[in-house]
C-alpha positions as CSV (number, residue, x, y, z in Angstrom):
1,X,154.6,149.1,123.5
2,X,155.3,145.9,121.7
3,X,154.0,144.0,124.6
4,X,151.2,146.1,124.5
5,X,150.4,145.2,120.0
6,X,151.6,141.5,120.7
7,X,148.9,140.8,123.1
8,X,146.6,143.0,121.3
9,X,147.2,140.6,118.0
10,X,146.6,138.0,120.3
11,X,143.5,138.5,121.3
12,X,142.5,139.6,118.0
13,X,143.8,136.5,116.5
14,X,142.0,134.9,119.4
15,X,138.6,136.4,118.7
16,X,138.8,136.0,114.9
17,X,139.5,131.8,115.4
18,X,136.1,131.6,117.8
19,X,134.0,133.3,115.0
20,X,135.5,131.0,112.3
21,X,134.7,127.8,115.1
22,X,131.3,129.4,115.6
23,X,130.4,130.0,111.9
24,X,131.6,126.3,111.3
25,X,129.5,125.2,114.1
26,X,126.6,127.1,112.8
27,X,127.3,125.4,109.0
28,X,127.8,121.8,110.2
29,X,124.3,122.1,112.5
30,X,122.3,123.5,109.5
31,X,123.7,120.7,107.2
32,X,122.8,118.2,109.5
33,X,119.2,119.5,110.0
34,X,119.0,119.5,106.2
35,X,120.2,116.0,105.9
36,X,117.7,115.1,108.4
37,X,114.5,116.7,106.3
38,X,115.9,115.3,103.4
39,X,116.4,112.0,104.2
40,X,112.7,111.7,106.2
41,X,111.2,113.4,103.3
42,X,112.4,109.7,101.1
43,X,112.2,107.9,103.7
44,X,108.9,106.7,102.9
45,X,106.2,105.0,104.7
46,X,107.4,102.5,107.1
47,X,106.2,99.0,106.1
48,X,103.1,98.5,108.1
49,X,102.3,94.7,109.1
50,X,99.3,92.7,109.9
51,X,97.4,89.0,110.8
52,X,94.7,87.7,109.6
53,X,92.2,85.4,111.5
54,X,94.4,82.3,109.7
55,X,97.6,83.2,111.2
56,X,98.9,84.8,107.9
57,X,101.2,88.0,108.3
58,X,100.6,90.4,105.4
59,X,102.4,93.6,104.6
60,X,100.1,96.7,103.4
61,X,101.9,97.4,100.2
62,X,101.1,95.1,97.7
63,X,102.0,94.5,94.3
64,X,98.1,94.3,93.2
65,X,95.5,96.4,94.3
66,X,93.9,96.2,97.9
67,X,90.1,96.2,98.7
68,X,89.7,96.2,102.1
69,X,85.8,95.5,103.1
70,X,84.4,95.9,106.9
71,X,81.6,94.0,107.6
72,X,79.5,93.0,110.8
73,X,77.2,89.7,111.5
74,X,74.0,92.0,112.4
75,X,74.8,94.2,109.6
76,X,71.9,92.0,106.8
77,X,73.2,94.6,103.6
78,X,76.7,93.3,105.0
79,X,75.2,89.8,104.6
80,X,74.2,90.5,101.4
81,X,77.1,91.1,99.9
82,X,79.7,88.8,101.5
83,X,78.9,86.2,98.6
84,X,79.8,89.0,95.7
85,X,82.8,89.4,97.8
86,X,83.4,85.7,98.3
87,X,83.2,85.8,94.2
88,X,85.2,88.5,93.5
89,X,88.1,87.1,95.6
90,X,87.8,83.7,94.2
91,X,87.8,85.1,90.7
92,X,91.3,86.4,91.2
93,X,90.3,90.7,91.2
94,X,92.6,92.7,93.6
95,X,93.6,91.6,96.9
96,X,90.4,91.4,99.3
97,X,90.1,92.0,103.0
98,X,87.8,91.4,105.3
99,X,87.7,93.4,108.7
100,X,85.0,92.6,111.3
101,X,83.7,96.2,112.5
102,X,83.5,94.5,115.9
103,X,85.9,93.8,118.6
104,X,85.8,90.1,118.1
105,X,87.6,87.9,119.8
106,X,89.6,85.3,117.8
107,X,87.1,82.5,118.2
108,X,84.6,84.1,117.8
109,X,85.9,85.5,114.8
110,X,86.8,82.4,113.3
111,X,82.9,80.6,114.2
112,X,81.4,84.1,112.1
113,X,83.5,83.1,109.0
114,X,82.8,79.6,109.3
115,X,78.9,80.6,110.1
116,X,78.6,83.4,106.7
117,X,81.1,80.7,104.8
118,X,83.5,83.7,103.9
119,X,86.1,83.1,101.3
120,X,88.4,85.5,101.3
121,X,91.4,86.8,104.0
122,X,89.7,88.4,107.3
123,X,91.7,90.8,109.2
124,X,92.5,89.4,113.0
125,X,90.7,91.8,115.5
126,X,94.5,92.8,117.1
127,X,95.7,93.6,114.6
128,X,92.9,96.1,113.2
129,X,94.6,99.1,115.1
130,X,97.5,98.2,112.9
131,X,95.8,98.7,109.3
132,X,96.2,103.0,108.2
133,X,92.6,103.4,106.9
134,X,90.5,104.8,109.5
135,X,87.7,102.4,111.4
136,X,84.6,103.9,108.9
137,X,81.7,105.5,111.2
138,X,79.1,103.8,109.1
139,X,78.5,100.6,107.6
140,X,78.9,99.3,104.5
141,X,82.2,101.1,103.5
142,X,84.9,99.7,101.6
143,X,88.6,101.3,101.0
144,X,90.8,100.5,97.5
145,X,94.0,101.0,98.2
146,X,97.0,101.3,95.4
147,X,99.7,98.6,95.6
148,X,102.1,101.7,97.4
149,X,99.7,101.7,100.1
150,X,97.4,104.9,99.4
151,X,94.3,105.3,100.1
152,X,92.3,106.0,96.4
153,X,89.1,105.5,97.1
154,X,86.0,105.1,99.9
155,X,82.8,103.4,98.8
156,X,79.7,103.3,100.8
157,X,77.1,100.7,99.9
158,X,77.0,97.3,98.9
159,X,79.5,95.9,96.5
160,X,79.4,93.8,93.9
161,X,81.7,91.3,92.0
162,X,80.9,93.2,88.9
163,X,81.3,97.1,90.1
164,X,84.2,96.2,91.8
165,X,86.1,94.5,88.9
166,X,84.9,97.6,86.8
167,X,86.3,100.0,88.9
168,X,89.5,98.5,89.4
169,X,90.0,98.3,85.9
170,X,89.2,101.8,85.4
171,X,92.2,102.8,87.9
């Protein structure tokens, strides 16, 4: 009969260490998932990169505000408001950038600046894929971006050297 308890306390002993193994399994796994959604959720955005048509690498968070402006040669309100633009950059406002809304290659990129005399930075065509605003699906759209990076606000219609300075101000 002892035989008989001391293998019965065995197995007991047995079964009771693989549910304490188990349960510690099951704690170290949920721990680590948490871990994991805590450290993506302040994590943050990762640093998002671009060129411009100059050769100039640019990171998307900035410490000033970002207006970013697509424009297109056949596009006359476009036209019209590249030299409020050119102003507005050369008076110092927020960051400005240009972005061709076509698929331009880099020379021929480079001749349209030249051509419309544009001031300000211009967005190379590779690396507009790159840039997290969405391509707009009409023109004349313009994004203002916070210095983290967000998104604040969409405008549609020509801009001005005046309305924008007003409106960044306002932010």
């Amino acid at each position: 009969m002892t035989e008989l308890k001391i293998v019965a306390d065995f197995k007991r002993q047995t079964q009771q260490r693989g549910s304490i193994k188990t349960a510690a399994i099951i704690v170290l796994a949920i721990a680590a998932m948490l871990a994991g959604v805590v450290a993506q959720r302040f994590a943050g955005e990762p640093e998002v990169t671009f060129q411009t048509v100059d050769g100039d690498v640019m990171n998307w968070q900035s410490e000033n505000w970002t207006v970013v402006n697509y424009f297109a040669e056949w596009c006359a309100p476009c036209l019209r408001e590249l030299p409020e633009l050119n102003a507005y950059y050369l008076n110092g406002g927020a960051r400005l950038l240009g972005v061709s809304y076509d698929n331009l290659s880099s020379d021929a990129l480079k001749a349209m600046i030249e051509r419309q005399q544009i001031r300000f930075p211009v967005v190379a065509s590779d690396d507009v894929s790159k840039l997290p605003v969405p391509m707009p699906s009409v023109l004349l759209t313009t994004y203002v971006i916070s210095p983290d990076g967000k998104l604040i606000k969409t405008l549609h219609g020509e801009q001005t050297e005046q309305g924008l300075t007003s409106l960044l101000s306002s932010l």
